[in-house]
C-alpha positions as CSV (number, residue, x, y, z in Angstrom):
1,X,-16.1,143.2,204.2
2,X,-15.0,145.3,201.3
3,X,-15.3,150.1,201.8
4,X,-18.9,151.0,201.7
5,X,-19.7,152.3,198.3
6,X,-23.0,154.2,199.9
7,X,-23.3,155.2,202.8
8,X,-26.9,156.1,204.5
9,X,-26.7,158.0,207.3
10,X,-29.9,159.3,209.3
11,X,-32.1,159.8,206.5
12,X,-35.7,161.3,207.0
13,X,-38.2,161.9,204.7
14,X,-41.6,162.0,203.4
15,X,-44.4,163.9,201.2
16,X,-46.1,167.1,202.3
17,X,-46.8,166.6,206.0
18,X,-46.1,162.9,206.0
19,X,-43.2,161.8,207.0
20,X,-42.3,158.0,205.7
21,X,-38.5,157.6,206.6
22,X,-37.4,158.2,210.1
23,X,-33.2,158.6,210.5
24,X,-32.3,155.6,208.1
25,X,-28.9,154.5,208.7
26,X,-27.2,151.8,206.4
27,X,-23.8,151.0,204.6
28,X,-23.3,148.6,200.7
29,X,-20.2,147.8,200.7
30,X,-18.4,147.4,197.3
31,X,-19.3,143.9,195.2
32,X,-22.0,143.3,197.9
33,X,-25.9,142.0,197.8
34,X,-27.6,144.1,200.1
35,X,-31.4,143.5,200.5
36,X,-34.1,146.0,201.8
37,X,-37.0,144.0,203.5
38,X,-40.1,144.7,204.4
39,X,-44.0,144.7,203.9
40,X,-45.6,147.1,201.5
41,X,-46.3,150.4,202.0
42,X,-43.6,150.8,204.8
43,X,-41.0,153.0,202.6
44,X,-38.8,151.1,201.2
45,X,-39.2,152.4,197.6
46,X,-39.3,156.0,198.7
47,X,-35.9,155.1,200.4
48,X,-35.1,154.5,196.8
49,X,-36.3,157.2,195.5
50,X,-34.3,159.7,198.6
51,X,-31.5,157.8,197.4
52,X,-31.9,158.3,193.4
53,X,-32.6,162.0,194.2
54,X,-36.2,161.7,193.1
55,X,-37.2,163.1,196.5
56,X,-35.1,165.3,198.9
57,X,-34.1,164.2,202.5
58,X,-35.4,166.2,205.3
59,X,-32.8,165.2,207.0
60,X,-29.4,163.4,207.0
61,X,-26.8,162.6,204.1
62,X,-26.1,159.8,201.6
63,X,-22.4,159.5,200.3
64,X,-21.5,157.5,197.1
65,X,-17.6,156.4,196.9
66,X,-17.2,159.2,199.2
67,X,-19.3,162.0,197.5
68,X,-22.3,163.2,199.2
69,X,-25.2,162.9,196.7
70,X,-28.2,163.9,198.0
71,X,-28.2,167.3,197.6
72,X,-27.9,166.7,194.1
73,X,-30.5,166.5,190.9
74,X,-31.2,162.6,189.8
75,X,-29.1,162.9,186.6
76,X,-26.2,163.8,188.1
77,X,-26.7,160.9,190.6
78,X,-26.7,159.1,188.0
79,X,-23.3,160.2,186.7
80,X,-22.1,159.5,189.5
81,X,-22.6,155.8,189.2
82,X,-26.2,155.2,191.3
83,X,-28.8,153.4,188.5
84,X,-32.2,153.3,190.1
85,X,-34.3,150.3,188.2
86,X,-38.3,151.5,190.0
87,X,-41.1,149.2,190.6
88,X,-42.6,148.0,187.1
89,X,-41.3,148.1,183.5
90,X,-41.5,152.0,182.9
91,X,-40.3,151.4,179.2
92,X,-41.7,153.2,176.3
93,X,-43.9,150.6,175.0
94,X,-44.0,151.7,171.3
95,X,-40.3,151.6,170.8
96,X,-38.2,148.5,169.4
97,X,-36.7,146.5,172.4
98,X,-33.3,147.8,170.8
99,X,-34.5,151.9,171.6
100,X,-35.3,151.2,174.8
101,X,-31.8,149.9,175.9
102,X,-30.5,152.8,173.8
103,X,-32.3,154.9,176.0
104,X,-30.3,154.3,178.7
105,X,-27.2,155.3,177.4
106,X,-28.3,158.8,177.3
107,X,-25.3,160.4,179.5
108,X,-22.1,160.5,177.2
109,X,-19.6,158.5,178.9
110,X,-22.5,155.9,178.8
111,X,-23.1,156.2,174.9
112,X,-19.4,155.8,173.8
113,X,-19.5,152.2,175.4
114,X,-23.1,151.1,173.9
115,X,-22.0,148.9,171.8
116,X,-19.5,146.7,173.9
117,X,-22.2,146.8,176.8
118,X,-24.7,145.6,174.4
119,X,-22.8,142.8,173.9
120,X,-22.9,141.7,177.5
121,X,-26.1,142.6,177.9
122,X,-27.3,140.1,175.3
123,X,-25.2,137.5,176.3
124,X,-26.6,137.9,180.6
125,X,-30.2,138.3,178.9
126,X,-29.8,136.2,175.5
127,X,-34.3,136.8,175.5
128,X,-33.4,140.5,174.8
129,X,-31.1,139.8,171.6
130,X,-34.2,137.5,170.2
131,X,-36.2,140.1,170.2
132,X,-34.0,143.1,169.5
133,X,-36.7,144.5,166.7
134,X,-40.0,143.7,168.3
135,X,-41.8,146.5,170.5
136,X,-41.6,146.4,173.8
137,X,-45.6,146.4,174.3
138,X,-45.5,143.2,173.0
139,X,-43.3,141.6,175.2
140,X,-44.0,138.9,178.4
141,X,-44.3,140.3,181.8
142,X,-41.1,138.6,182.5
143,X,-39.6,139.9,179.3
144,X,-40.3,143.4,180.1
145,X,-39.0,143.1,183.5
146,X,-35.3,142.0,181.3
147,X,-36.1,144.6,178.9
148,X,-35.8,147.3,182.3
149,X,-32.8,145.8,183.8
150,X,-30.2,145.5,180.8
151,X,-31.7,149.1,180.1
152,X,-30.8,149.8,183.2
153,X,-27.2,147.9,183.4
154,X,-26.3,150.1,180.2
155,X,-26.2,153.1,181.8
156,X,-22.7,151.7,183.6
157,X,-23.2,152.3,186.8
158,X,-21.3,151.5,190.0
159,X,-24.2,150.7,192.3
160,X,-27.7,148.8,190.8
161,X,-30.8,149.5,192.9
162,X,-33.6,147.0,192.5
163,X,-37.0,147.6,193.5
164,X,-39.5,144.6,194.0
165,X,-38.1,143.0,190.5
166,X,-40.3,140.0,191.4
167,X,-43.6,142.1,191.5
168,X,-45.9,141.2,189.5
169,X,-44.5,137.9,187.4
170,X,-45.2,134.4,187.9
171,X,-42.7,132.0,189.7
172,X,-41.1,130.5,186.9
173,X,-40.1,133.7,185.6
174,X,-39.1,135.2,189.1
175,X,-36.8,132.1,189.2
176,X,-35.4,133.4,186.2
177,X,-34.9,137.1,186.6
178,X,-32.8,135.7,190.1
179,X,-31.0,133.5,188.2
180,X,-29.8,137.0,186.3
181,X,-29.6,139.0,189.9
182,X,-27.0,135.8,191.0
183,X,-25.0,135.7,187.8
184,X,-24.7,139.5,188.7
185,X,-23.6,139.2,192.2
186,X,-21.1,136.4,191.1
187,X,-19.6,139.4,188.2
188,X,-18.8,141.5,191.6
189,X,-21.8,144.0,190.6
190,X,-22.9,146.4,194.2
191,X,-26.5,145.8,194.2
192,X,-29.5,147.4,196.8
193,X,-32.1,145.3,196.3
194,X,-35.5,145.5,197.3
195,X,-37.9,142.9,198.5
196,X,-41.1,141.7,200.0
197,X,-40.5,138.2,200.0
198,X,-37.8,136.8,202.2
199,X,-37.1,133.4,200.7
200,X,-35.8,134.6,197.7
201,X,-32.9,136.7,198.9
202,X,-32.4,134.8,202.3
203,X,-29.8,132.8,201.2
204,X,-28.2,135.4,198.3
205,X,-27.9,138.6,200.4
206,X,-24.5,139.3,201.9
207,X,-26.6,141.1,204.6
208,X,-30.7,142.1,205.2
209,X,-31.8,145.2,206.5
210,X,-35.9,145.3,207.2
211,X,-37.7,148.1,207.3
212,X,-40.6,148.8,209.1
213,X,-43.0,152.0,209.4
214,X,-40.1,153.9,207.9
215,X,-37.2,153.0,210.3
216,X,-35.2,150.0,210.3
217,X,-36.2,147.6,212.8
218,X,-33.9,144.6,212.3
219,X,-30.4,144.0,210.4
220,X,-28.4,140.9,210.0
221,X,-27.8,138.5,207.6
222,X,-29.4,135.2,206.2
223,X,-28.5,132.8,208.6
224,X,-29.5,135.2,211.2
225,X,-33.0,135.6,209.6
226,X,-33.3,131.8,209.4
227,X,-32.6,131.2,212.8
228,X,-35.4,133.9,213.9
229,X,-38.6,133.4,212.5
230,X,-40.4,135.2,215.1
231,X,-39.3,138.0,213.1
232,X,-40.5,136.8,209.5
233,X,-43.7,135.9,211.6
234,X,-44.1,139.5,212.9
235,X,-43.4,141.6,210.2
236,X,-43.8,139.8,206.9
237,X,-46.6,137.5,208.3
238,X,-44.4,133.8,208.7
């Protein structure tokens, strides 16, 4: 497998006298689809959010190509190459579908690319270019969920963290926005993904980590899982 991109290594954290993460350890290497797992409410998103620099580790380090990050602010994170696309649609609903991908090319060496990146934004999520003018309140759930991602793939960056991009939508349209997360993985993008629901990155993820009351109880990949359903039946409920 390829140099790990990020590197996790014995991450703790929590809010106010809660701790939620207890010494994380985990590698993405380059061009790799690396899934987080694991039931709600066990920390995977604030894992993503440690990682993002939207909260501080208590303890341990996170490296990105080599840089430790995580003692730095989130916009600098982001400079360096970590995008961070959160639970939900977070757009500003009374802008143009247009702003709100402009919107993330707010860092510099983002903006002088816009226009190329546009391009192949609308061409991976053709829905977006249809509806370049309309606001994005008025959008489908599904749209909106497109509408956060090319926002997010804009912004340039070397590793694409995805939390729970299935929450929320109806199958036909989670079918569709993995149809986009495959045609990404088949580009060569690094992508951390996080998920709830194990059949849908099962047989797409070049390795599964799940995570459990904050610590990571179980890594391998999908063939693994497959052969171990005790495990599915334990933690995710079958």
């Amino acid at each position: 497998m390829a140099e790990a991109l990020l590197k996790v290594a014995g991450v703790s954290a929590g809010y106010e006298q809660q701790m939620v993460l207890r010494d994380v350890s985990f590698e993405v290497p380059e061009g790799s689809l690396i899934a987080l797992l694991g039931p709600n409410g066990h920390g995977k998103s604030t894992l993503l959010r440690c990682l993002s620099g939207l909260l501080r580790p208590t303890k341990g380090t996170v490296e990105l190509a080599g840089k430790r990050i995580d003692n730095l602010p989130a916009d600098r994170i982001v400079g360096h190459g970590l995008v961070h696309i959160p639970q939900g649609d977070m757009l500003f609903p009374g802008m143009s579908v247009y702003d709100n991908l402009l919107m993330g090319v707010y860092l510099p060496s983002a903006r002088v690319r816009f226009e190329e990146r546009l391009k192949d934004i609308y061409q991976l999520l053709p829905r977006l270019k249809e509806r370049t003018t309309q606001l994005a309140r008025t959008l489908s759930g599904g749209e909106r969920r497109m509408l956060a991602l090319g926002r997010g793939l804009l912004t340039g960056g070397r590793l694409l963290m995805l939390d729970e991009p299935s929450l929320g939508l109806a199958p036909i349209v989670i079918d569709q926005i993995y149809e986009v997360i495959a045609d990404l993985k088949r580009q060569g993008r690094t992508i951390l993904l996080v998920e709830e629901n194990a059949s849908r990155i099962i047989d797409m993820a070049d390795r599964i980590h799940l995570l459990d009351t904050g610590t990571i109880v179980w890594q391998g990949d999908g063939r693994e899982l497959a052969a171990q359903p005790q495990i599915l039946e334990t933690y995710l409920g079958g």
